[in-house]
BAFI-3210 file (N, C-alpha, C; in Angstrom, 3 decimals, decimal comma, padded with zeros to 6 digits):
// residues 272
n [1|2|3|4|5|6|7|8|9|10|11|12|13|14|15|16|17|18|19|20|21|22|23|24|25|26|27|28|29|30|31|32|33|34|35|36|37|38|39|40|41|42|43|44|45|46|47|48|49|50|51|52|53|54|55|56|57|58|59|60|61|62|63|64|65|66|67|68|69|70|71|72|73|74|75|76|77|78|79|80|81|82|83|84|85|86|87|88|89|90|91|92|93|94|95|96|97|98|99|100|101|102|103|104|105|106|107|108|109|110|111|112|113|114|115|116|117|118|119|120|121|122|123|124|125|126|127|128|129|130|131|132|133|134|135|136|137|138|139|140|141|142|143|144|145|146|147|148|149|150|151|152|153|154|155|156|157|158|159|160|161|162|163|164|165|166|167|168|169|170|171|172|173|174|175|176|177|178|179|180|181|182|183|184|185|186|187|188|189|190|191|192|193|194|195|196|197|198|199|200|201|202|203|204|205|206|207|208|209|210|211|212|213|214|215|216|217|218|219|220|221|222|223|224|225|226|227|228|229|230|231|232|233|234|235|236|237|238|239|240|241|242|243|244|245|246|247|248|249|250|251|252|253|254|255|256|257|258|259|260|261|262|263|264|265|266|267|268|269|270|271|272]
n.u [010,024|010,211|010,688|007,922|006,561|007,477|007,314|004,176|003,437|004,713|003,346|000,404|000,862|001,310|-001,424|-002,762|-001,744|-002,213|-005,028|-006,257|-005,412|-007,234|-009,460|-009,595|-008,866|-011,879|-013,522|-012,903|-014,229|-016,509|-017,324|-017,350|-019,245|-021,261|-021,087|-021,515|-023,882|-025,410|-027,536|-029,335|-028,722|-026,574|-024,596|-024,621|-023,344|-020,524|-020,606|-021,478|-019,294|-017,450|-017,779|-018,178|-015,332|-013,773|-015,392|-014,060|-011,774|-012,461|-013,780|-011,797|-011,339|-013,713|-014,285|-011,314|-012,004|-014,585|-013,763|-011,365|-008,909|-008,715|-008,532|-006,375|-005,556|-007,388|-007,452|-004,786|-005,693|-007,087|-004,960|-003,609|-005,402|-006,007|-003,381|-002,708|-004,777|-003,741|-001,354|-001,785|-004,046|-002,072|-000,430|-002,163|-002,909|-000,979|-000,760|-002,664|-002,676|-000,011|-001,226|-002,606|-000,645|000,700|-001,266|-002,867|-001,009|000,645|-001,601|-002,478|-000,600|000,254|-002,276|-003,567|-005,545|-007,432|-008,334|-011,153|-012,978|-015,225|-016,077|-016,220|-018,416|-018,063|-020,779|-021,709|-022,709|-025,371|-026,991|-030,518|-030,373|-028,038|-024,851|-022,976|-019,398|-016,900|-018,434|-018,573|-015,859|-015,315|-017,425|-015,802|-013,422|-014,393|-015,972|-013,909|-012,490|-014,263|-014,258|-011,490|-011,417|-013,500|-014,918|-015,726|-017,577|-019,277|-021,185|-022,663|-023,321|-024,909|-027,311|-030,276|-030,085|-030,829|-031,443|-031,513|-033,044|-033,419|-032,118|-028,183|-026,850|-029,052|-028,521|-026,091|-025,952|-027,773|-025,880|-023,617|-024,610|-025,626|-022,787|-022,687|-022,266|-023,055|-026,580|-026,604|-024,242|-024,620|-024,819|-027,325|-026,868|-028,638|-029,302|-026,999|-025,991|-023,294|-019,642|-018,934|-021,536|-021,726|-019,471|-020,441|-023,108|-022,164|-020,862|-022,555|-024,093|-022,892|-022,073|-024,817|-024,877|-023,157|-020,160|-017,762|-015,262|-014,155|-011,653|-012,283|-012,688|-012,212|-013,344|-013,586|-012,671|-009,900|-008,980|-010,835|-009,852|-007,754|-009,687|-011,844|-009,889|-008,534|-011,039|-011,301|-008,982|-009,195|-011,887|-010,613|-011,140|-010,651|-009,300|-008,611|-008,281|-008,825|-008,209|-009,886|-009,100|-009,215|-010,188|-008,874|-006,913|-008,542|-011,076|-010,202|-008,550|-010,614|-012,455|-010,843|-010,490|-013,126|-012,687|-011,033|-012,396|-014,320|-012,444|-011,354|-013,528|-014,110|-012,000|-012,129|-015,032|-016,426|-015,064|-015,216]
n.v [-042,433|-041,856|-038,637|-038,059|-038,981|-037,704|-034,907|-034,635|-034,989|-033,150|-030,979|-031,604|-031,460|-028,437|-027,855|-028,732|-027,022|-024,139|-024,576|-025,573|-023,163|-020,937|-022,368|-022,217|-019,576|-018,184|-019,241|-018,086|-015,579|-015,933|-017,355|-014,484|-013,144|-014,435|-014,344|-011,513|-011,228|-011,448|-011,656|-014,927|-014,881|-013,560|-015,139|-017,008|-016,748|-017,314|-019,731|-021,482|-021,024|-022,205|-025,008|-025,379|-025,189|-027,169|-029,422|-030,275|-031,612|-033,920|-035,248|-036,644|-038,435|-039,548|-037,299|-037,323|-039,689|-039,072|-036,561|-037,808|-037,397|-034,914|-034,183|-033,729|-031,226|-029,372|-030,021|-028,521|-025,886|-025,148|-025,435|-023,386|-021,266|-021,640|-020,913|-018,487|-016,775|-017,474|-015,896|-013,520|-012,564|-012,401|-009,986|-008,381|-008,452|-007,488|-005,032|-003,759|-004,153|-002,459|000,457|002,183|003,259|005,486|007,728|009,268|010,029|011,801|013,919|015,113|016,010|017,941|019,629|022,869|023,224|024,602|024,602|024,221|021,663|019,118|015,760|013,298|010,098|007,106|004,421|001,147|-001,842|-002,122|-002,392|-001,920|000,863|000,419|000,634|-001,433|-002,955|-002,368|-000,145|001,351|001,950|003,466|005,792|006,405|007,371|009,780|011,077|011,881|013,579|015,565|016,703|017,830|019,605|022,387|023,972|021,848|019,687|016,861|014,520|012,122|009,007|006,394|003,829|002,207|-001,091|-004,392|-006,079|-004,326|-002,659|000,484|003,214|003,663|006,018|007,376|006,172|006,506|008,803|009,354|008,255|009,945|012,466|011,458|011,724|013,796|015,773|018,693|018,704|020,552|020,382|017,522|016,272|014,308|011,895|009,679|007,670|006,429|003,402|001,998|002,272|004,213|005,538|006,525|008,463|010,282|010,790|012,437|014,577|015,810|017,177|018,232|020,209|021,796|022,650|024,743|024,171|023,882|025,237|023,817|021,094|017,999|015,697|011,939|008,977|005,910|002,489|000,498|-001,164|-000,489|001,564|002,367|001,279|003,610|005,602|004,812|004,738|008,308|008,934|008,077|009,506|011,986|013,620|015,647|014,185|013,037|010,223|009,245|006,742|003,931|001,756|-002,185|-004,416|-007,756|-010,228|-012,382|-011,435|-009,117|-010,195|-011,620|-009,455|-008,469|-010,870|-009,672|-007,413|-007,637|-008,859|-007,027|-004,869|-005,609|-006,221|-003,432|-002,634|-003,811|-003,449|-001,248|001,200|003,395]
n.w [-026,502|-023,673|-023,597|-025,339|-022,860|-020,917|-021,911|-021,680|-019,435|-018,647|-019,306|-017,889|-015,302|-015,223|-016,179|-014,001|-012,118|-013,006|-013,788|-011,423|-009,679|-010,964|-010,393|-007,566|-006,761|-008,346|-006,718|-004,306|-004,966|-005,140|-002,764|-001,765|-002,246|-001,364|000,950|001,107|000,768|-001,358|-004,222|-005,850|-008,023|-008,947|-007,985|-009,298|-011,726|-011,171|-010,135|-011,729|-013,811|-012,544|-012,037|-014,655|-015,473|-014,168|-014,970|-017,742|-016,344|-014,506|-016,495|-018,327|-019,556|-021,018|-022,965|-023,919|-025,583|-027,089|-028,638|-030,004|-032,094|-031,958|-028,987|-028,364|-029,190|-028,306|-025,529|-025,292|-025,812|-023,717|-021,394|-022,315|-022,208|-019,441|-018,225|-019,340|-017,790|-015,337|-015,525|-016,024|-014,475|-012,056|-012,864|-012,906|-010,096|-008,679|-009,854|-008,948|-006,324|-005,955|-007,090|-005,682|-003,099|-002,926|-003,420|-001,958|000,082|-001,597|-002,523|-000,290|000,341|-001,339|-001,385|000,151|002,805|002,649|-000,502|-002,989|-002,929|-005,088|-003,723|-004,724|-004,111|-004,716|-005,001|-003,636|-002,902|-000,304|002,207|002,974|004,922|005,795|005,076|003,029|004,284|002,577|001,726|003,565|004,637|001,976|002,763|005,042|004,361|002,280|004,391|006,341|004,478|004,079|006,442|006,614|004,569|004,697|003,130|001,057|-001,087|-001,293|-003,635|-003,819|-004,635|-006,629|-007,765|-006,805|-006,513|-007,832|-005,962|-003,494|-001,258|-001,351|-002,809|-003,220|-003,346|-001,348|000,962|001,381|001,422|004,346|005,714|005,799|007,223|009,534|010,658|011,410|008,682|007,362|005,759|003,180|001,606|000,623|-002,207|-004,150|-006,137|-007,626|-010,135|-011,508|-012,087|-012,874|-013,136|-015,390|-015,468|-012,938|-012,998|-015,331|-014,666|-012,364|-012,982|-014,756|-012,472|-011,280|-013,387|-013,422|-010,677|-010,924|-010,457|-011,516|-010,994|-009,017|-007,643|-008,873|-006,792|-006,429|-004,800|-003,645|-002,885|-003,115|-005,124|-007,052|-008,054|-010,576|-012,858|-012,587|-012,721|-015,673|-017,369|-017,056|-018,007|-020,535|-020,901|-020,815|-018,694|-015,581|-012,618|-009,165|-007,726|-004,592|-002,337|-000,683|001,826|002,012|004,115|005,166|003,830|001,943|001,283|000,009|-002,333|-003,329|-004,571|-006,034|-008,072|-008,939|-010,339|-011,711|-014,018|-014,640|-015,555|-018,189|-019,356|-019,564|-021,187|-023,531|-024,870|-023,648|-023,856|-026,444]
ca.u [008,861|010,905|010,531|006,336|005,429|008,073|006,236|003,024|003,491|004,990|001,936|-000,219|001,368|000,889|-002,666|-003,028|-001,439|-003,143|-006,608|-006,315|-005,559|-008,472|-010,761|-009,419|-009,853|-013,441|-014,300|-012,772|-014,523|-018,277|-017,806|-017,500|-020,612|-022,360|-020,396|-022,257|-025,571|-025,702|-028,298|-028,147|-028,195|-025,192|-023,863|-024,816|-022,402|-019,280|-020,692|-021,253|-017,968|-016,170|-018,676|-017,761|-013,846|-014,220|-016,164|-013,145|-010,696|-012,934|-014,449|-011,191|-011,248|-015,005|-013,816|-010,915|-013,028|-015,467|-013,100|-010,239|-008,089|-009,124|-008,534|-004,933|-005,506|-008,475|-006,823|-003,243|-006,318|-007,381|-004,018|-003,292|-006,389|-006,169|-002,014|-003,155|-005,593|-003,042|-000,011|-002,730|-004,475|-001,036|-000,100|-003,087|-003,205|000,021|-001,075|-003,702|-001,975|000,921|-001,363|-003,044|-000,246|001,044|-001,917|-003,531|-000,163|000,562|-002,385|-002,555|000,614|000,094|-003,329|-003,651|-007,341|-008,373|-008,937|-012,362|-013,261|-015,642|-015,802|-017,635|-018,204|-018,618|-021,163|-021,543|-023,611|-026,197|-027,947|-031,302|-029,447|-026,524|-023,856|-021,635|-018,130|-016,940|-018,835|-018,541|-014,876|-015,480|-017,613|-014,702|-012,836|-015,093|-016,146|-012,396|-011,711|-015,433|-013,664|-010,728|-011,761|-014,942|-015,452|-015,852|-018,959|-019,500|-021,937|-022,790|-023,524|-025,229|-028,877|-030,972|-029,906|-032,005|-031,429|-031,719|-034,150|-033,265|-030,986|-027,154|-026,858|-030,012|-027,939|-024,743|-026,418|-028,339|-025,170|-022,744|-025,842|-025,468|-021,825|-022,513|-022,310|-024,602|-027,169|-026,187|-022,823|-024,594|-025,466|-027,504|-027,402|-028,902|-029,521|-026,284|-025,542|-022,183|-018,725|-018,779|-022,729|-021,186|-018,826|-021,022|-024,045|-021,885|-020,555|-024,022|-024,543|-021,349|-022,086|-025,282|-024,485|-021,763|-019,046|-016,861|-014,237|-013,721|-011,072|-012,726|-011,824|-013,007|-013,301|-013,255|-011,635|-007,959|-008,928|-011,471|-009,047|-007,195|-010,615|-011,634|-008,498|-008,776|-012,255|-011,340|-007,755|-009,930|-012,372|-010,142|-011,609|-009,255|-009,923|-007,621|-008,896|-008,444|-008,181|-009,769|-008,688|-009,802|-009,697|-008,771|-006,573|-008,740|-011,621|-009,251|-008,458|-012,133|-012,649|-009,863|-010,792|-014,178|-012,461|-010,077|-013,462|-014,601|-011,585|-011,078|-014,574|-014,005|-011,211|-012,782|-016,814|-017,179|-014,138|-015,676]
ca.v [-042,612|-041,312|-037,620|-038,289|-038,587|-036,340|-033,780|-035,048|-034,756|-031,247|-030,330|-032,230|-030,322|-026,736|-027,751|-029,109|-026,084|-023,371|-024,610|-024,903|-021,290|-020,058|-022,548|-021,377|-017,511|-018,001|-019,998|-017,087|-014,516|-016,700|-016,907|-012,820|-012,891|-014,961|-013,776|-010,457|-011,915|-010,978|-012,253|-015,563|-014,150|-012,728|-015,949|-018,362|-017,151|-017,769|-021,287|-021,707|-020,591|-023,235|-026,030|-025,535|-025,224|-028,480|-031,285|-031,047|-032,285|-034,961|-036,431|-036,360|-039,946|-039,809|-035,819|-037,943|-040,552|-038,334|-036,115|-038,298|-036,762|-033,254|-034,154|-032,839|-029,508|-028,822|-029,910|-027,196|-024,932|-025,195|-025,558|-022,022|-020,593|-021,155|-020,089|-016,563|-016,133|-016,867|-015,017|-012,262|-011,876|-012,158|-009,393|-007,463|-007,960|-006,614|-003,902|-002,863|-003,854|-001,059|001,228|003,356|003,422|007,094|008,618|010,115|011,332|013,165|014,863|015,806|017,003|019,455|020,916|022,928|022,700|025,892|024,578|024,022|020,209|017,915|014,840|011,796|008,753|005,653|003,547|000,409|-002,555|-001,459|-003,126|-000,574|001,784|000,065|000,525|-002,833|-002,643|-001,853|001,297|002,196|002,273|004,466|007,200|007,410|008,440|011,215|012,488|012,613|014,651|016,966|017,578|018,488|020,797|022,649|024,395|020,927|019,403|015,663|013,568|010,640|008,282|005,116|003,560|001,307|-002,372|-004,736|-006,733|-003,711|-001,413|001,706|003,758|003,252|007,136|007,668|005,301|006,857|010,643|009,168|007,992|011,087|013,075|011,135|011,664|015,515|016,242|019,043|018,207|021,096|019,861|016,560|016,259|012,808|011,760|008,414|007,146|005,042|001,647|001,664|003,155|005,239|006,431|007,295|009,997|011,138|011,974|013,818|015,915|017,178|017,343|019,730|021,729|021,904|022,831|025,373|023,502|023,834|025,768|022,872|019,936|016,598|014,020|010,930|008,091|004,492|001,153|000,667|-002,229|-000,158|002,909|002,013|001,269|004,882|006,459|004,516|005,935|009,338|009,259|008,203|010,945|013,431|014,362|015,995|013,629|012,410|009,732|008,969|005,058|003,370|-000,008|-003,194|-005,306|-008,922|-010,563|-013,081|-010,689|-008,179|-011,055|-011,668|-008,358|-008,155|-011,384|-009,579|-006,469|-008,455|-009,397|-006,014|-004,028|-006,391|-005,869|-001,999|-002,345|-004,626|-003,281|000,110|002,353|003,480]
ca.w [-025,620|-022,234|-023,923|-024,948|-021,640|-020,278|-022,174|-021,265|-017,556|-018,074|-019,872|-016,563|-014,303|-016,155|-016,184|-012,855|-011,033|-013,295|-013,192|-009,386|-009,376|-011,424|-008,991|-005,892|-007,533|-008,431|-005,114|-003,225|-005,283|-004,871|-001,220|-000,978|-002,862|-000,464|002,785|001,618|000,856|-003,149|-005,045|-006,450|-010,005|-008,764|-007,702|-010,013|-012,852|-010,909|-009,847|-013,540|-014,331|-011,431|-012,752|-016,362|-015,611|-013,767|-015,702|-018,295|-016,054|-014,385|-017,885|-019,518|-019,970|-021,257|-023,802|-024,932|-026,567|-028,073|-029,591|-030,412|-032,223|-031,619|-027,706|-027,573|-029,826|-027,481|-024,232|-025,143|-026,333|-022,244|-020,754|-023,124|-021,348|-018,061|-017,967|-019,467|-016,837|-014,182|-015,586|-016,244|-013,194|-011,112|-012,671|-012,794|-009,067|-008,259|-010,669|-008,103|-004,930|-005,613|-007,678|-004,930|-002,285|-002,719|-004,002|-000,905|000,586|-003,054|-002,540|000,833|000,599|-002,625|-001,658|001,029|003,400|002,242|-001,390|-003,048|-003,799|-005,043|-003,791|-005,602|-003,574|-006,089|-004,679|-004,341|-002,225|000,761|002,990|003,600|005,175|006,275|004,051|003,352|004,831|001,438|001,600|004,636|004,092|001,235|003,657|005,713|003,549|002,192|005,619|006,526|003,074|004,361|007,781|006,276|003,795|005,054|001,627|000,060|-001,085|-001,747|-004,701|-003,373|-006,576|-007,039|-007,981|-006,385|-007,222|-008,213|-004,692|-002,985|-000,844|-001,351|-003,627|-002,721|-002,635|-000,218|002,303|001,796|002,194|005,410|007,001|006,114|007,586|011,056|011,170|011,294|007,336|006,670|004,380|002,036|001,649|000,218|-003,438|-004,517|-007,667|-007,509|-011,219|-011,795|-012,514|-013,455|-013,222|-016,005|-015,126|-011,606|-013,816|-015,961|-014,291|-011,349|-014,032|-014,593|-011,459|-011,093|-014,568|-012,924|-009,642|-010,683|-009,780|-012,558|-010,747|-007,919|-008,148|-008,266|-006,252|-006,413|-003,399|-004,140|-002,783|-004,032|-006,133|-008,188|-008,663|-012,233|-013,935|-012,816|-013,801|-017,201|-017,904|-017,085|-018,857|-021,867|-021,634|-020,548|-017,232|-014,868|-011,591|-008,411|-006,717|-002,549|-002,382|001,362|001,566|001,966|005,765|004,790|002,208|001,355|000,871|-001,410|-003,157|-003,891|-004,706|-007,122|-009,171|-009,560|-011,257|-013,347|-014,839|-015,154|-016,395|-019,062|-019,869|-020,102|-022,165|-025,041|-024,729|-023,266|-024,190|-027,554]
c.u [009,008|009,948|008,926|006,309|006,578|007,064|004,533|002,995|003,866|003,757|000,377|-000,086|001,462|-000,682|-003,263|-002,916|-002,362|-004,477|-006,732|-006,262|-006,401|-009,619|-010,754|-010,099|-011,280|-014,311|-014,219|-013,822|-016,191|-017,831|-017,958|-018,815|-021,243|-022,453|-021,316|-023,536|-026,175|-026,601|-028,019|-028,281|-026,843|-024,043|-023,428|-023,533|-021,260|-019,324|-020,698|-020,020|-016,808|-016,524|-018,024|-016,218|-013,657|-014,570|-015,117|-011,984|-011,296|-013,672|-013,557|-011,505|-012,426|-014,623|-012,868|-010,955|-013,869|-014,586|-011,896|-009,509|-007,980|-008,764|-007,457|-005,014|-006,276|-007,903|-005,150|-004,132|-006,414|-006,349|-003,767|-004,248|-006,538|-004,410|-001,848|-003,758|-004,755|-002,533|-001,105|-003,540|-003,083|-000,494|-000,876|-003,152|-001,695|-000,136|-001,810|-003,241|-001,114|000,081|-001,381|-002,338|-000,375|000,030|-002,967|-002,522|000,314|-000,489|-002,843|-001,038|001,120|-001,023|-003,391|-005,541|-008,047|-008,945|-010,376|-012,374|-014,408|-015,714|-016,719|-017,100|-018,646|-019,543|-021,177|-022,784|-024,432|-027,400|-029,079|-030,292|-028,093|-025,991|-022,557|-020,280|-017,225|-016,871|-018,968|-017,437|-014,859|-016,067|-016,743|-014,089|-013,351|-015,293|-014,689|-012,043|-012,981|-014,846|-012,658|-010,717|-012,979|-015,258|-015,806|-017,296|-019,224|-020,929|-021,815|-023,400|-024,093|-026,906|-029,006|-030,840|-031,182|-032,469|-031,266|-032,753|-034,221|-031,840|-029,478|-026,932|-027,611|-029,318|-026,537|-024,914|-026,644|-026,366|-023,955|-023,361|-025,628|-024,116|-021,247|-022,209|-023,447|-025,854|-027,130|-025,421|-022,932|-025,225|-025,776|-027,904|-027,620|-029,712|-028,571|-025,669|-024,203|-021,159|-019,018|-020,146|-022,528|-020,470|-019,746|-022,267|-023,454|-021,340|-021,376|-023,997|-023,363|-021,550|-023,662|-025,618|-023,499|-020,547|-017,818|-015,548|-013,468|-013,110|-012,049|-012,045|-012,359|-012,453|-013,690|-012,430|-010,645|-008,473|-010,069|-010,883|-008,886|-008,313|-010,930|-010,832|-008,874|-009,600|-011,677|-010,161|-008,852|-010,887|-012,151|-010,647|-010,703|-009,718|-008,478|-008,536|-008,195|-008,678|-008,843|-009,849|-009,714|-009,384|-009,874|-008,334|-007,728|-010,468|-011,116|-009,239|-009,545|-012,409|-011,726|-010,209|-012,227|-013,755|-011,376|-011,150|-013,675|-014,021|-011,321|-012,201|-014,514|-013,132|-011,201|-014,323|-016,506|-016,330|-014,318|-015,081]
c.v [-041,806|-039,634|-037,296|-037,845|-037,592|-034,917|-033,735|-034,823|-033,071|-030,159|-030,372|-031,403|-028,908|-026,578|-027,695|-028,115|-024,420|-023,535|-024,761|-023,549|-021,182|-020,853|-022,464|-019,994|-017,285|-018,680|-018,497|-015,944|-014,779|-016,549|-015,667|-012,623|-013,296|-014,663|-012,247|-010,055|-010,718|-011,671|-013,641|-015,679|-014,382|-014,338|-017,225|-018,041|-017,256|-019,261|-021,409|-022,006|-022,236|-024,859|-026,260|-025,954|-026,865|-029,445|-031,533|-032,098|-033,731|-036,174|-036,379|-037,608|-039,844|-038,609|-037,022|-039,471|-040,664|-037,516|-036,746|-037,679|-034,788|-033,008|-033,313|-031,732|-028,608|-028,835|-028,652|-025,767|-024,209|-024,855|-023,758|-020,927|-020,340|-020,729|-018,761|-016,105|-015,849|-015,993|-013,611|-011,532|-011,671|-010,931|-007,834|-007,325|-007,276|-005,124|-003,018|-003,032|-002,588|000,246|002,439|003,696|004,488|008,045|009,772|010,802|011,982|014,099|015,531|016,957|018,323|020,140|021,168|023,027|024,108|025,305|023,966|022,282|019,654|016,961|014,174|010,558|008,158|004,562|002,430|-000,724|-002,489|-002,517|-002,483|000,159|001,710|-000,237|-000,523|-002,355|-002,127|-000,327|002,065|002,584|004,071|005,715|007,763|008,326|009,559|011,603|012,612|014,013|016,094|017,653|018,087|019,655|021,385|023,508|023,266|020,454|018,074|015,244|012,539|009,836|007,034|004,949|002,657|000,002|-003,155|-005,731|-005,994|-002,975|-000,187|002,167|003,972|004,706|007,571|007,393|006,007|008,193|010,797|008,875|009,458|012,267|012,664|011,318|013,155|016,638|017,043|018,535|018,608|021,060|018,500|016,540|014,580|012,824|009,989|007,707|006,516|004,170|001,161|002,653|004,304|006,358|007,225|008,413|011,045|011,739|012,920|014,443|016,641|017,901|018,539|020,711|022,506|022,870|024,661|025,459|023,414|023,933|024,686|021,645|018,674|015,800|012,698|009,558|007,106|003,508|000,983|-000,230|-001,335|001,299|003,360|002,055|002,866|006,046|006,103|005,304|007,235|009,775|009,163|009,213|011,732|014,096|014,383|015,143|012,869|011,553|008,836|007,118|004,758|002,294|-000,733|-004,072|-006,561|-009,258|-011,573|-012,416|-009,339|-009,049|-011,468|-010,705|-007,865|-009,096|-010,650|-008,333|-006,676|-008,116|-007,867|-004,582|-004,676|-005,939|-004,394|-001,498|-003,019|-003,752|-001,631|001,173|002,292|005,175]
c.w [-024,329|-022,211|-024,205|-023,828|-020,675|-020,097|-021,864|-019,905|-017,341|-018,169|-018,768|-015,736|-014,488|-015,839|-014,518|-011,760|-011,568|-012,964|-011,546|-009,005|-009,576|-010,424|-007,725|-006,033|-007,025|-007,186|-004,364|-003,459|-005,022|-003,501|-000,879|-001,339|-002,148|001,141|002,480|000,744|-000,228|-003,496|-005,586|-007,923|-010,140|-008,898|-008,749|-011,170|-012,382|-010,525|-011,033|-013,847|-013,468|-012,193|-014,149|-016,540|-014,820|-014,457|-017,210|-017,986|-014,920|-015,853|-018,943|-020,418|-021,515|-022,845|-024,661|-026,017|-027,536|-029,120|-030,238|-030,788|-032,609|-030,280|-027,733|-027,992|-028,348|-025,980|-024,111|-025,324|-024,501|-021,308|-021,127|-022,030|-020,283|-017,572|-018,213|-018,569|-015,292|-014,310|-015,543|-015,240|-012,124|-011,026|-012,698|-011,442|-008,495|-008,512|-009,340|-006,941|-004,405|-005,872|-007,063|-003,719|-001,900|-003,218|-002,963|-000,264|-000,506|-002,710|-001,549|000,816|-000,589|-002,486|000,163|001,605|002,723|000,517|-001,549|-003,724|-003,746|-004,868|-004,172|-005,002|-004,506|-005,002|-004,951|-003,143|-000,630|001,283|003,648|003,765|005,530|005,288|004,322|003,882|003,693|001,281|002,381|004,636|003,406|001,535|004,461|005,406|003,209|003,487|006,186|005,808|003,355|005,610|007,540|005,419|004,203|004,294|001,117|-000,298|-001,725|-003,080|-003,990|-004,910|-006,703|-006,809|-007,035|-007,142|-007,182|-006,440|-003,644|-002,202|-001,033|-001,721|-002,752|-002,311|-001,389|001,091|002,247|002,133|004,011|006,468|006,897|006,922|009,200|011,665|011,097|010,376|007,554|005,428|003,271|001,231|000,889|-000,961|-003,648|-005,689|-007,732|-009,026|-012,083|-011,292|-012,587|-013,401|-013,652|-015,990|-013,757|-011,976|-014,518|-015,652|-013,157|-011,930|-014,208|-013,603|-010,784|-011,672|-013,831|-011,446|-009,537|-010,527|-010,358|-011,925|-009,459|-008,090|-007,863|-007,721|-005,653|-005,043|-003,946|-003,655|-003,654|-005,288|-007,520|-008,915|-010,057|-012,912|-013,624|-013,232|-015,379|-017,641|-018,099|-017,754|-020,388|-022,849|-021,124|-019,347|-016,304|-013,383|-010,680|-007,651|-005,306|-002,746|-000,615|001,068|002,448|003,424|004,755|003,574|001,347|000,607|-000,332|-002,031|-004,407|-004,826|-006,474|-008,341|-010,022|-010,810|-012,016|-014,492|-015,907|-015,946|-017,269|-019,901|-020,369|-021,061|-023,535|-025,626|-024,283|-023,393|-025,960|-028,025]
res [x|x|x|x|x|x|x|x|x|x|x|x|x|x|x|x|x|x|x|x|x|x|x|x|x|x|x|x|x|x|x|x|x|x|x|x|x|x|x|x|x|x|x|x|x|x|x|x|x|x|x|x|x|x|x|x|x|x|x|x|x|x|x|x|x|x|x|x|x|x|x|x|x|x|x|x|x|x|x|x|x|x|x|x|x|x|x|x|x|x|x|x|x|x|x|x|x|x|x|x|x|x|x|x|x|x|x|x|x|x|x|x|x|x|x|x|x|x|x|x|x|x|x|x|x|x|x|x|x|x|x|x|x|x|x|x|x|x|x|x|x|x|x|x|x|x|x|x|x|x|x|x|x|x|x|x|x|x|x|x|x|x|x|x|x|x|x|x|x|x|x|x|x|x|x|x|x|x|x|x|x|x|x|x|x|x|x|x|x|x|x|x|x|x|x|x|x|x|x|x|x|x|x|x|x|x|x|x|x|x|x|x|x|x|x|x|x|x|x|x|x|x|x|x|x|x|x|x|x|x|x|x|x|x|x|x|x|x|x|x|x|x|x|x|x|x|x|x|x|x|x|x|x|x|x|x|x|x|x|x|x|x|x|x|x|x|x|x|x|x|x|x]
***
């Protein structure tokens, strides 16, 4: 009997400290959503998600009544589930914490200013014209990498969301534009949605352009680096990308459970 509930308590306590993780996680990752006044489309499926992970461990009583003897398969099924997600995101976020350290002094320190580059900002959430902190970030960086190279020539990249005013490129042209970017210097390609539509139409927009002969280099928050690498290791596109970080752990944090989600997603669904 001792050994039963031995194991029973070890199994309690597995559960008890995992699922607290994943609803701390998804709390943290819903408040960034609402701290920067997303939709609540947007919002609702991580409340969903907290909601759902929740009402097993308040109605166990009520679950192990209905299912009887299905309760314990189903409850190690749960316990199984939410210990993958920790061990899995823990080390997915380390993954992205170290990923993008050295990747901007590597590359400062192998090209010199005279070379020719592309840069592709990845857009991402805009407020009219004011570009979220996020993305403002992400202009630094490019107009740093335009003052440094004054051959270079930026893509700005992203559509018009659906909780948006105006196309994410338009706002990121307008503000590299006020911070003494020529306007010739600015290519907008404002018709995607998505990572991999952010690659592939500024490729046109390069073959297009002429551009063939110019290194790309792509700009992006640290945490969304790896999924762009992935893509472009996959289809072979030669690409370095500049990382600008993130102010606040508990906002990275956020940030990071959201692209757990979505590199997971790219590596089941959209790498075809």
């Amino acid at each position: 009997m001792r050994k039963i509930l031995t194991f029973n308590n070890f199994f309690n306590i597995i559960l008890l400290i995992s699922t607290l993780f994943f609803l701390i996680s998804f709390t943290i990752f819903t408040g960034n959503l609402i701290a920067t006044n997303n939709s609540i489309s947007k919002i609702l499926l991580p409340l969903s998600i907290i909601v759902f992970t929740t009402l097993p461990i308040i109605l166990h009583r009520v679950l192990k009544k209905l299912f009887r003897k299905f309760y314990m398969p189903l409850k190690m099924l749960f316990i199984l589930a939410m210990v993958l997600y920790m061990v899995s995101f823990l080390i997915f976020y380390s993954f992205v914490l170290n990923y993008s350290k050295n990747t901007a002094e590597v590359f400062y320190h192998q090209n010199g200013t005279d070379k020719k580059i592309v840069i592709l900002v990845f857009g991402c959430r805009t407020l009219g014209y004011t570009p979220s902190q996020t993305l403002e970030k992400r202009l630094l960086k490019a107009y740093e990498l335009l003052e440094l190279y004054p051959d270079s020539v930026c893509i700005v990249s992203g559509a018009q969301g659906a909780d948006e005013t105006i196309a994410e490129a338009e706002a990121m042209q307008v503000y590299l534009e006020e911070k003494g970017i020529t306007p010739n210097r600015i290519i907008i390609e404002d018709n995607a949605t998505s990572t991999i539509e952010n690659i592939r139409f500024s490729l046109d927009l390069i073959n297009q352009n002429h551009l063939e002969d110019y290194k790309l280099i792509g700009v992006s928050t640290e945490f969304h680096v790896p999924r762009i690498e992935m893509y472009c290791t996959h289809y072979n596109i030669n690409i370095t990308v500049i990382p600008s970080f993130t102010e606040g752990q508990l906002h990275f944090f956020g940030n990071v459970v959201r692209e757990y989600m979505a590199y997971f997603k790219t590596l089941i669904f959209d790498l075809n």
